[in-house]
C-alpha positions as CSV (number, residue, x, y, z in Angstrom):
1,X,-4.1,15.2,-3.7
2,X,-2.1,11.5,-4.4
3,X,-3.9,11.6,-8.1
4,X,-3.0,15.3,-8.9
5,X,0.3,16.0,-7.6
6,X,2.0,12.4,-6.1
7,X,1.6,10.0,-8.8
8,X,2.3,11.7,-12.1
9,X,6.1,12.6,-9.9
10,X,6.3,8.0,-9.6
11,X,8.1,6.5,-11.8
12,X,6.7,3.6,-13.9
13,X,6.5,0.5,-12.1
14,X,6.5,2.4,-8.6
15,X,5.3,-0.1,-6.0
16,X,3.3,2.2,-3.3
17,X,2.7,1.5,0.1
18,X,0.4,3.0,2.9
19,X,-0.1,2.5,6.3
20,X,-3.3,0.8,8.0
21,X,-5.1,3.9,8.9
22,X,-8.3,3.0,8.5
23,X,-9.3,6.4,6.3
24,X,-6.8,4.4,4.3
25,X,-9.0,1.3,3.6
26,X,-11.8,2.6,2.5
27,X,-13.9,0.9,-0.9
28,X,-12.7,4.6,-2.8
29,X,-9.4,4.2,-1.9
30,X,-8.6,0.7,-2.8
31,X,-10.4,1.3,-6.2
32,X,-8.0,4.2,-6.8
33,X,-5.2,2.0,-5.7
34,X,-6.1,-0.6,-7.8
35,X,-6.7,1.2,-10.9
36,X,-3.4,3.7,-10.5
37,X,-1.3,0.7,-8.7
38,X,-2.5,-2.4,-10.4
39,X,-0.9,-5.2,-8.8
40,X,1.6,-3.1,-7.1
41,X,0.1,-1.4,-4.1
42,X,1.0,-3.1,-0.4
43,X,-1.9,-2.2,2.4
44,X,-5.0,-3.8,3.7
45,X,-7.4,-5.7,1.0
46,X,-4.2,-5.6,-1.4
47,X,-2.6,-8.4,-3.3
48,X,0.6,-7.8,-1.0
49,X,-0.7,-7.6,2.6
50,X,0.3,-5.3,5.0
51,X,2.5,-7.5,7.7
52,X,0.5,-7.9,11.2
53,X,0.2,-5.2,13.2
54,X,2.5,-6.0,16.2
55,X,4.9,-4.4,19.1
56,X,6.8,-7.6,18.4
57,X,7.7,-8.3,14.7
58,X,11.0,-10.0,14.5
59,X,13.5,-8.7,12.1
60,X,12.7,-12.0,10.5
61,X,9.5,-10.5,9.4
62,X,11.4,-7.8,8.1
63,X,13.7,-10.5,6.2
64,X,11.0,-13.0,4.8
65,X,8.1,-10.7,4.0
């Protein structure tokens, strides 16, 4: 559904980011990420990391990262 309707509406250069659901992290996915998104996709196993997973990230984290 991302491949035939989503990403031909992105503009070039679109960085695209996705939660940490873990159907979301599977070896398919991240292959299609990687070839669609090349260097430009933020989630688990990506170049740009997904920030930890906590109740208590500062607005610092929301600053810096």
């Amino acid at each position: 559904m991302l491949q035939l309707y989503a990403v031909p509406q992105f503009p070039e250069g679109v960085i695209f980011q996705q939660d940490a659901a873990p159907p979301h992290d599977g070896n398919v996915v991240r292959e299609f990420l990687d070839t669609t998104f090349p260097q430009r996709w933020i989630g688990r196993g990506a170049v740009m990391a997904w920030p930890p997973l906590s109740p208590d990230v500062t607005p610092l984290d929301f600053y810096l990262w």
